[in-house]
C-alpha positions as CSV (number, residue, x, y, z in Angstrom):
1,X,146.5,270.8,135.3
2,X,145.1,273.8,133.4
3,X,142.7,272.8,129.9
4,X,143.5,274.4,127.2
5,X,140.8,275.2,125.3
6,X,141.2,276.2,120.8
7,X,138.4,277.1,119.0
8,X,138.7,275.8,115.4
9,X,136.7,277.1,112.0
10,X,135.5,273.9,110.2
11,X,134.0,274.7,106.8
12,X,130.3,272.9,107.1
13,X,130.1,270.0,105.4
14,X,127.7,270.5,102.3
15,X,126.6,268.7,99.4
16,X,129.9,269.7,97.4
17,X,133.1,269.7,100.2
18,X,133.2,266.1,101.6
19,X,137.1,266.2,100.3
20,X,137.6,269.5,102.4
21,X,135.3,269.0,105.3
22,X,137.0,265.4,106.0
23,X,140.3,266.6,106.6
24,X,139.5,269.5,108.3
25,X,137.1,267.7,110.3
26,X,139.9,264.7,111.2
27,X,142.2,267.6,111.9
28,X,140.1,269.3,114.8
29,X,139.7,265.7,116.2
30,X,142.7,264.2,115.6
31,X,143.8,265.9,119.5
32,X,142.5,263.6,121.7
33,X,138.6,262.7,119.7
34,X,140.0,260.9,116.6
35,X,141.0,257.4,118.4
36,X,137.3,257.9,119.1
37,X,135.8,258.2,115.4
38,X,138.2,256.0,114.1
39,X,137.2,253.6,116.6
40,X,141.0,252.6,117.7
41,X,139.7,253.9,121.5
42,X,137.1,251.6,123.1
43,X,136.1,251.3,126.3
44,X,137.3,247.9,127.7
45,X,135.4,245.7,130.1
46,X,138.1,245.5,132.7
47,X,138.5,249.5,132.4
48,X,135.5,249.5,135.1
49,X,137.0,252.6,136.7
50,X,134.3,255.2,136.7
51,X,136.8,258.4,136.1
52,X,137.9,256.7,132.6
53,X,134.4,255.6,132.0
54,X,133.4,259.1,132.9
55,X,136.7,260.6,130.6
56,X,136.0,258.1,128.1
57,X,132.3,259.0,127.3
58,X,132.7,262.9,127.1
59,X,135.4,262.7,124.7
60,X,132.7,260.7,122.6
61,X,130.3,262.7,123.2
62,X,132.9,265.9,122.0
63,X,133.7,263.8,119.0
64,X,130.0,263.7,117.6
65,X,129.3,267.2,118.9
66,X,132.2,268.1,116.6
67,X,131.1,266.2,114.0
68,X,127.8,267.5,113.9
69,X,128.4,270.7,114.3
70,X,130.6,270.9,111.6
71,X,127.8,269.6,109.3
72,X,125.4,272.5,107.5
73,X,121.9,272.0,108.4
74,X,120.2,270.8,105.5
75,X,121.9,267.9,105.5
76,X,121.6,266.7,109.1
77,X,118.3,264.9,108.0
78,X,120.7,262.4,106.5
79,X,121.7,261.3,109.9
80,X,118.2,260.3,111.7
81,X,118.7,260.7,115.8
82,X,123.0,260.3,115.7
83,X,124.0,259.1,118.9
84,X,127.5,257.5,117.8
85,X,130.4,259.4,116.0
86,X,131.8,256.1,114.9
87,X,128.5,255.5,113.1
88,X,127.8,259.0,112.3
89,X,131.4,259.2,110.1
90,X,130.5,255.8,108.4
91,X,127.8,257.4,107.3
92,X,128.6,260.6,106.2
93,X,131.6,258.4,104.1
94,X,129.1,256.5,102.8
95,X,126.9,259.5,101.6
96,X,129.7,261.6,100.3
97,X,133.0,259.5,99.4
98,X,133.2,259.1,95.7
99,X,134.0,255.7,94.6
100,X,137.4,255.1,93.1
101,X,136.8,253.3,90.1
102,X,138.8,250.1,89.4
């Protein structure tokens, strides 16, 4: 089975595009990395198998490498030493969502 590999142009994430960067961002993952972020894929107990542990953690890994690298800079600060993209999108949320006022 061949891997297809598509390059992507994600606008970087700065202090004034979280509306933009979002979708774009949930667009280049949503291809096999969004079950990821959005945390709908986990990693079982009983899915001891070390080829979907092994398949499992690289497409984390490619989820917050995305992530990041999508994100200009100056703002990685905000982020401390991400390890999780899970965590890493809750935060950037967080940071950059406006509130809808009720």
């Amino acid at each position: 089975m061949a891997t297809e590999t598509k390059r992507v142009r994600i606008v970087p994430l700065n202090s004034r595009n979280y509306a933009t960067w979002n979708l774009q961002c949930r667009m280049a993952l949503i291809k096999g990395l969004w079950t990821i972020v959005y945390a709908t894929k986990v990693l079982l107990e009983d899915e001891a198998n070390e080829a979907v542990v092994t398949q499992y953690i690289a497409r984390k890994d490619g989820a917050l490498a995305t992530i990041l690298l999508s994100i200009d800079p100056s703002l990685l600060y905000l982020l401390g030493e991400p390890k999780d993209a899970v965590e890493v999108w809750k935060q950037l949320e967080s940071q950059f969502q406006k509130k809808k006022l009720e």
